[in-house]
N, C-alpha and C positions, 0 to 999 in steps of 0.2 A: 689263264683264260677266263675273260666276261663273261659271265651266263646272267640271260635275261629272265627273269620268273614273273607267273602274273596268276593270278587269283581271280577268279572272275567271277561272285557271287549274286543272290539275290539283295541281298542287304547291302554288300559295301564290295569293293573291289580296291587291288592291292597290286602294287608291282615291286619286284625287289631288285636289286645287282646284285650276285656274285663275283666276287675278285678269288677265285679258285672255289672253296668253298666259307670264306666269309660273308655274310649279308654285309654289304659297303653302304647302301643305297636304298630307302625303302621309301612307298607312297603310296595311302591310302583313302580312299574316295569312299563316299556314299553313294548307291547305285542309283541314277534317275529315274524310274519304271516308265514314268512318262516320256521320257525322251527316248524309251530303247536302244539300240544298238548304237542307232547313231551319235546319240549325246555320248554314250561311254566311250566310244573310238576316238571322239574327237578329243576328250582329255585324256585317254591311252596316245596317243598322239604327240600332245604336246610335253608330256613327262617323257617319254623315251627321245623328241626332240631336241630337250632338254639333256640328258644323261650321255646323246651320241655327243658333243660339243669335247666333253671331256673324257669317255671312256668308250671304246671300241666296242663292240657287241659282237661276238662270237657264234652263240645259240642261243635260244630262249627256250621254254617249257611251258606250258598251260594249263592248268587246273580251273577246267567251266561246268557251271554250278547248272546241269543238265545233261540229259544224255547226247552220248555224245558216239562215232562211230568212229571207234578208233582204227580198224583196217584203213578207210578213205580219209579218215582226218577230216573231218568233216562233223559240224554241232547241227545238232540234229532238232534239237529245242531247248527252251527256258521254260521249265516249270512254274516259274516266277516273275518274267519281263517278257511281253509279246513284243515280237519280231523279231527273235531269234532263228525261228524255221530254217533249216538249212543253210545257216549264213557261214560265208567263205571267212572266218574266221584266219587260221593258218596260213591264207594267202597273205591276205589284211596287214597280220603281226609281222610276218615275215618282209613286207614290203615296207614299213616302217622303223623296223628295225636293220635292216639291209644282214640277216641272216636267217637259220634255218631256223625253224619252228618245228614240234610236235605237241600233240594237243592228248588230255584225257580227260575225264571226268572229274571235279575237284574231289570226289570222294577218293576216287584209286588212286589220284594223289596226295593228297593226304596220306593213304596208307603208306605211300612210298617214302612221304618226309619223317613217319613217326616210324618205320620199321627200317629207315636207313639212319637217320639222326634223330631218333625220340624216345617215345615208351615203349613202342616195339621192337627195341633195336636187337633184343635177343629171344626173341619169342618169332614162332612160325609152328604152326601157320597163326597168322595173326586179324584179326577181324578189324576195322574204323570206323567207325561209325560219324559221323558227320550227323550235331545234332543242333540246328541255329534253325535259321529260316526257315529250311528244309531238314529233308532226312536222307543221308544217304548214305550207304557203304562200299568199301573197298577191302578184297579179301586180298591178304599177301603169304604167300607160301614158302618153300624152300625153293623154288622154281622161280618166282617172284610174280607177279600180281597176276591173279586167274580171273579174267574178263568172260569166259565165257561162249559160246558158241557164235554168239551174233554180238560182243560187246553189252550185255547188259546182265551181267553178274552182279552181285552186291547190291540191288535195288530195292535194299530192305524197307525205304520209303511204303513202298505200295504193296508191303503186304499185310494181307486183312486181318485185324487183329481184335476187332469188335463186328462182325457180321451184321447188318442191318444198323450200322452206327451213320454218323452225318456223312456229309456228302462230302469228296475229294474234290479238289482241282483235277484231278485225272480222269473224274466222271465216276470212281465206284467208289462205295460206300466202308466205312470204318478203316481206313487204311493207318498203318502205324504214324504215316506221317499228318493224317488229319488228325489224328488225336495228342501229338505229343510236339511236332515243331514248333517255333514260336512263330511262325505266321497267325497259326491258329489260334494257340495260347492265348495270344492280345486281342484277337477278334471275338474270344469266345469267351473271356473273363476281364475285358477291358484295359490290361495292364499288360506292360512289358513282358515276358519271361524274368527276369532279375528279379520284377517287382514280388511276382507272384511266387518265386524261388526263395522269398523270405520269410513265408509265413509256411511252419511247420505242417499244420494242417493241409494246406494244399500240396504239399510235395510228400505229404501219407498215401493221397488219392493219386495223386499222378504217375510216382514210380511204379503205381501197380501197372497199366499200361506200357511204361518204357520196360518193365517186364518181361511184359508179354510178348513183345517184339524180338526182344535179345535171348528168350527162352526158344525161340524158334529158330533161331539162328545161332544160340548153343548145341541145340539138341541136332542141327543137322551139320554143326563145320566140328564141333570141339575143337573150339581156337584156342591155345595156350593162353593166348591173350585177348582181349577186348580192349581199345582206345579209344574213349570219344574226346572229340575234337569240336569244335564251333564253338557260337556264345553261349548256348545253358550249361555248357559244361565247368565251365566259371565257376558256378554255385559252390565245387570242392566238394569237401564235406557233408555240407545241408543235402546237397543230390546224392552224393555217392555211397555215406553211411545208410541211409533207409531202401540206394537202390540195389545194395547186396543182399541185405536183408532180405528185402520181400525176393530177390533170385533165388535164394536159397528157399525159401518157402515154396515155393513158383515150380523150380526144375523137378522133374522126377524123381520119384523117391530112393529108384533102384538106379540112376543114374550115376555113377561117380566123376561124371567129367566138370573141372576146375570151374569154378565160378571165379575171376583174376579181371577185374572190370577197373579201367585207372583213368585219367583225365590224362588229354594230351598234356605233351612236356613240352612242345615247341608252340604251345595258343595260339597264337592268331600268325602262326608264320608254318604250322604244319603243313598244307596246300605250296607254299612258296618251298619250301626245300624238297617238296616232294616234284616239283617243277622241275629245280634244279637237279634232283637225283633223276627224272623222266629225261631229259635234256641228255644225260651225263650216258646214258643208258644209250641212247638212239643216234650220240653222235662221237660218241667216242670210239667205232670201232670201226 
């Protein structure tokens, strides 16, 4: 069975095929912010136009880079590309691809591709962190992925992590994702995340921050595990050696729960298999 995956970020956006659970098929774009919705759909468009010629599509799964409501299936916004609002999404993919569609969060997907094929795969409850453009999380448990009363569990982006710090895209002040995503990183220090991810000094100051975010989100899940996923997690090493370190400085002293923080194992296709396992989940039964 063909399953269709699609990645739908700030920065770049991604579709993959499944031929059962092989990636067959993969395609990767740069996001237009200018052109919003519309420019994306129309190259969403012509690559699955492309892929129906010679392979059947079955289901597809969705991973968008915003909240998203998952009871109605329905995006709710781009934190990152206006004209998102409300946009019929699920219909859209689903009429392009001439099959079913379900749609969630790229973060709670994500969780789903690294705790069914990744670093997560034996760990629960297990935390993802989604750390690139934006910031977001997906918590995954023994139950499997806990959304929340209204769908917006895991939105460790926006929580406040320097009080009276700069100002958010969301409107409030110091949130973990103004201080640590790389939208902001290159706005606020001129250079990429990569770039700035190379000079030891700057990722002294800055793990203190991504700290501070994952200290509160230790101290309230104790996830066996931590996964971050996106582009700054790339860094390996240079990020991940000083950013245990300062956790362990950071969490409470009388605290014994695991500090265990690792870089996705599926990179830039976490989102896409977690599509496929969303997909796998909603229409296999």
């Amino acid at each position: 069975m063909n399953t269709l995956a699609l990645d739908i970020g700030g920065t770049k956006f991604s579709l993959g095929l499944f031929a059962g659970e092989e990636l067959v098929l993969r395609e990767t774009r740069l996001t237009d912010r200018s052109g919003g919705p519309r420019a994306m759909l129309s190259l969403i468009a012509g690559i699955i136009s492309d892929w129906r010629r010679e392979h059947e599509i079955a289901r597809c799964g969705i991973g968008f880079g915003g909240p998203v409501d998952f009871g109605q299936q329905k995006v709710t916004l781009s934190t990152h590309v206006a004209g998102w609002n409300e946009n019929p999404l699920v219909e859209t993919i689903s009429e392009m691809a001439g099959a079913p569609v379900v749609m969630d969060n790229d973060a709670n997907v994500g969780a789903l591709g690294e705790g069914v094929y990744g670093a997560g795969k034996d760990y629960r409850p297990m935390l993802y962190m989604t750390l690139s453009t934006g910031i977001g999380g997906g918590i995954l448990t023994e139950h499997g992925l806990y959304r929340g009363a209204d769908w917006y569990a895991g939105e460790l982006g926006h929580l406040t992590i320097r009080p009276g710090g700069q100002e958010c895209l969301c409107g409030a002040y110091g949130c973990f994702e103004r201080m640590c995503c790389g939208l902001w990183l290159e706005r606020d220090h001129g250079k990429p995340a990569h770039e700035l991810l190379e000079d030891p000094e700057f990722v002294e100051k800055y793990v203190v921050d991504l700290a501070l975010g994952l200290k509160a989100a230790i101290m309230i899940l104790n996830p066996a595990r931590i996964v971050i996923g996106g582009g700054i997690s790339k860094a390996g090493d240079k990020l991940f050696l000083p950013l245990r370190k300062e956790l362990r400085s950071q969490i409470t002293s009388w605290s014994r729960a695991r500090i265990d923080v690792v870089p996705a194992l599926l990179a830039d296709d976490s989102v896409l298999f977690g599509a496929l396992a969303l997909a796998q989940e909603r229409f296999s039964k």
